[in-house]
C-alpha positions in Angstrom: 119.4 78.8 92.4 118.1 81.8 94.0 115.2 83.9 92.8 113.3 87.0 94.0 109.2 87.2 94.2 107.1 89.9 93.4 103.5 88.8 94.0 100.7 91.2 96.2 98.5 88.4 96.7 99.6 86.0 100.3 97.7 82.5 98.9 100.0 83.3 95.7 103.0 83.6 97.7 102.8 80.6 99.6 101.8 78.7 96.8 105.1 79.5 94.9 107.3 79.0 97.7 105.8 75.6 98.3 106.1 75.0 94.8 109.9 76.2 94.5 111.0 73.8 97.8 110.0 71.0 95.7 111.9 71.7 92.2 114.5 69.2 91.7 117.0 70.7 92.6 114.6 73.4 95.3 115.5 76.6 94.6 115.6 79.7 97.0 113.5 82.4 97.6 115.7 85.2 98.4 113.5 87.7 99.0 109.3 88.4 98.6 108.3 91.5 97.7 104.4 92.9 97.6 103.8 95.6 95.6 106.2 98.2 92.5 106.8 101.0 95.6 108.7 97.8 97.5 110.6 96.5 94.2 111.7 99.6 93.7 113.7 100.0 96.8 114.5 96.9 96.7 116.2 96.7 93.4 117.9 100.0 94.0 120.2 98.6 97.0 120.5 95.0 96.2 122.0 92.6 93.6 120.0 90.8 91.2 119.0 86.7 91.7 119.4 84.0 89.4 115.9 84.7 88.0 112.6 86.4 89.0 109.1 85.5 89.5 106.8 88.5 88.5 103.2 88.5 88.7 102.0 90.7 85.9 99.4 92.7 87.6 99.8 94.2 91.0 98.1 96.3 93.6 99.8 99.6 92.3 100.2 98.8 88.6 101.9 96.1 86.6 105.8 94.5 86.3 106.1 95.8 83.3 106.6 99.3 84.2 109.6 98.1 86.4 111.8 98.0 82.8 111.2 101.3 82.4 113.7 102.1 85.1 115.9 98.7 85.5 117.4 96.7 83.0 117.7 93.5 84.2 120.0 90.6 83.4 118.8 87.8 85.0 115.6 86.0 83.3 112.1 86.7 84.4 109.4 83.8 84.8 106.3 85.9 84.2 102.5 84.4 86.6 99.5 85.9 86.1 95.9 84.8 85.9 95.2 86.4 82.3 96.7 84.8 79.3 96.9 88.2 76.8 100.0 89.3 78.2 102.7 87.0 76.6 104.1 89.2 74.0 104.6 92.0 76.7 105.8 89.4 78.8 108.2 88.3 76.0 109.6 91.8 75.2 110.2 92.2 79.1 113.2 90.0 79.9 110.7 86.7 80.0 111.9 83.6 79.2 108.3 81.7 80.3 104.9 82.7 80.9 102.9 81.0 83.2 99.0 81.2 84.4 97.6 80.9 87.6 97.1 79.2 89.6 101.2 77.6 88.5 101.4 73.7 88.6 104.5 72.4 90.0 105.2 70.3 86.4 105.2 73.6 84.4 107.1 75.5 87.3 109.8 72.6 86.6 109.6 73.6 83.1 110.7 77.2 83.1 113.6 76.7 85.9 114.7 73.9 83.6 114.6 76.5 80.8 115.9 79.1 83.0 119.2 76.5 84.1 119.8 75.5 80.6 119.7 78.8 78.8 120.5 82.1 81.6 123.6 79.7 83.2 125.9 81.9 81.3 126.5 85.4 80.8 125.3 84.7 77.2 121.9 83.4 77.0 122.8 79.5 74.7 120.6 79.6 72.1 119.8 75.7 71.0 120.0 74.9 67.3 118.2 72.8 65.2 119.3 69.3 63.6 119.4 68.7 59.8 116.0 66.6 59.3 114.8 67.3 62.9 111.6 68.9 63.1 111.4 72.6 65.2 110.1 72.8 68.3 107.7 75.3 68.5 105.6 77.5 71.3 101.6 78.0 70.5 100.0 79.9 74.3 101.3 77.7 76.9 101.5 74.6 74.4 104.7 73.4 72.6 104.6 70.9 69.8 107.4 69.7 67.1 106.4 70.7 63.7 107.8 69.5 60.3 109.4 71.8 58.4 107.5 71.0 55.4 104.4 72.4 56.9 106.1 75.3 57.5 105.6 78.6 54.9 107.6 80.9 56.8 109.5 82.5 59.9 109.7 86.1 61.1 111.9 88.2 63.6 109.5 90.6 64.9 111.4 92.3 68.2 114.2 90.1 68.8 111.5 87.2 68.8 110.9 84.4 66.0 107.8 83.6 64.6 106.8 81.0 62.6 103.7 80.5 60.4 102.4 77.4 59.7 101.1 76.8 55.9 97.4 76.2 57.5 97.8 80.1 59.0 98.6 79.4 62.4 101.1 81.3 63.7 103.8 79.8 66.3 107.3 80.7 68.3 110.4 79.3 68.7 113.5 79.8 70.4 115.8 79.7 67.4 117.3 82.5 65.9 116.8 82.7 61.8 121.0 82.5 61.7 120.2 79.3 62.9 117.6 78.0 61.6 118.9 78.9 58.0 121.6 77.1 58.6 120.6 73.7 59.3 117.3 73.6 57.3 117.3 72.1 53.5 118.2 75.2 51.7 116.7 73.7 48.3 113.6 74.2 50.5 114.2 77.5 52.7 115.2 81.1 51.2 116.5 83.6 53.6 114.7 86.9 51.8 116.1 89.1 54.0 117.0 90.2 57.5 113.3 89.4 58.4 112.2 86.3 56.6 113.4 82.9 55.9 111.0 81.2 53.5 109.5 78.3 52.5 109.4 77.9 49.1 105.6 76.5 49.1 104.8 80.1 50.6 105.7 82.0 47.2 103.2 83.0 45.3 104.3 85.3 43.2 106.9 88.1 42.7 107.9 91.0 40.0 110.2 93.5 40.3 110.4 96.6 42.0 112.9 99.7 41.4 117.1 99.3 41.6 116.7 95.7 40.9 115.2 94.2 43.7 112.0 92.0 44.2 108.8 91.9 46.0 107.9 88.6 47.0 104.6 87.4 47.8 104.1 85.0 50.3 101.0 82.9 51.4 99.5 82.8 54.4 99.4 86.5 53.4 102.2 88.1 56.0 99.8 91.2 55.3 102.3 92.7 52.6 104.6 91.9 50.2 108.2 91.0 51.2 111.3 92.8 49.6 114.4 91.2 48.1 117.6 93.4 47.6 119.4 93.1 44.1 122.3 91.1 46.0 119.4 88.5 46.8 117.4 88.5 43.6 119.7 86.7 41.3 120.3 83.7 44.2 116.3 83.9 44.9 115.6 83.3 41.2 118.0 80.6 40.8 116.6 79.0 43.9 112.6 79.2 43.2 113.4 77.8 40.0 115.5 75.1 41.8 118.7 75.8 40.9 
C-alpha cells in the first residue's frame, strides 16, 4: 500500500518511514509533505493514496482544517504527541490515533486496521458473535468486555459509544444495527435511533405526551431517554420480560 505523509518535524519523518519499510507487508511512502500551504497544492493536482499519515499539529495550523476544503476517501492514521485530540481525530476521516513518538507494533496495528476495513469502496464493518464479548476502544487501549457489564451504547456522530455499568465510557467499531442484532435481545432494548440498552441500566420510566415514554437510564446518560408510541408497547413487554 501507498500512503502520503504530512509531518513538519524531519526526526518525525524519518522515523515513520523507517517504521513503514518494516510493516509486513512495507508500505510506500508516496509522497512527504511539510506543512497545510504544501498539502494544499498538493492535494489539488494529485490523486489520493491508500491512506494518510497526518500529524495533528503543524507549523502553520492543524490537519484538521484540511477537511474543511477536501473530502477525503481514503482513511487517515492520525500522530501527534498530545492525546486530547481523538474525538476530532475520529470525526476527521480517522480510523486510528496514534502518539508520539509511534512504535512499530501499534503502527502494524492501524495498517492492519486500515487493510482490513478501507480495502473496499465500502468501509466492512465487523459484527459481533452471539455470546462473544465486544471489543471495545478506551484512549489507546482496547479490551473485550462482557455484555453483561454493559448498561448502554450510543451513536453520537456516526461514532458508537458504549458505557460500562461502573460509568466508564468506551468505543467500538460496531454499528447499533449490528450490535442489536446479535446481542440477547431478552437482555438489550433498542430505544431508539440513539440507544440500545441494557436492561440493568433502567431505572425508571413514566409517560410523556402522544404515548411515548421517557426512560431513565443509569449511569445517568445526563437526561432522560425518549421512546416513541411504536416502541412503548414492545419496551413494556420486554422490561417486564416478555
Amino acid at each position: 500500500m501507498e500512503c502520503v505523509i504530512l509531518e513538519d518535524e524531519i526526526p518525525a519523518v524519518r522515523r515513520l518511514q523507517s517504521l513503514l519499510s518494516q510493516l509486513d507487508p512495507p508500505c510506500t511512502v508516496r509522497a512527504i509533505l511539510g506543512s497545510l500551504r504544501e498539502a494544499c497544492a498538493y492535494f489539488h493536482t494529485h490523486p489520493e493514496p491508500d491512506f494518510f499519515l497526518f500529524d495533528i499539529q503543524l507549523g502553520d495550523g492543524q490537519s484538521f482544517d484540511l477537511f474543511q476544503d477536501f473530502q477525503f476517501r481514503a482513511p487517515v492514521i492520525f500522530t501527534t504527541a498530545f492525546d486530547q485530540f481523538w474525538m476530532q481525530a475520529l470525526e476527521n476521516n480517522g480510523c486510528h490515533y496514534l502518539l508520539k513518538p509511534v512504535e512499530l507494533e501499534k503502527l502494524q496495528a492501524a495498517v492492519n486496521k486500515v487493510e482490513r476495513w478501507f480495502g473496499s469502496s465500502e468501509p466492512i464493518q465487523p459484527k459481533p458473535t452471539k455470546g462473544q464479548r465486544i471489543l471495545v476502544q478506551k484512549g489507546m487501549d482496547f479490551l473485550a468486555l462482557d455484555p453483561e457489564k454493559i448498561a448502554y451504547f450510543w451513536s453520537e456522530h456516526k461514532i458508537t459509544f458504549v458505557r460500562g455499568l461502573d460509568g466508564t465510557r468506551y468505543m467500538t467499531d460496531f454499528n447499533l444495527k449490528d450490535l442489536e442484532s446479535q446481542l440477547d435481545p431478552s437482555l438489550f432494548f433498542r430505544l431508539n435511533r440513539q440507544y440500545l440498552i441494557h436492561i440493568q441500566s433502567v431505572q425508571r420510566f413514566r409517560p410523556a405526551e402522544k404515548g411515548r415514554l421517557w426512560v431513565f437510564l443509569a449511569p445517568d446518560p445526563g437526561e432522560p431517554i425518549g421512546v416513541t408510541q411504536e416502541r412503548a408497547g414492545r419496551f413494556k413487554e420486554w422490561s417486564l420480560g416478555r
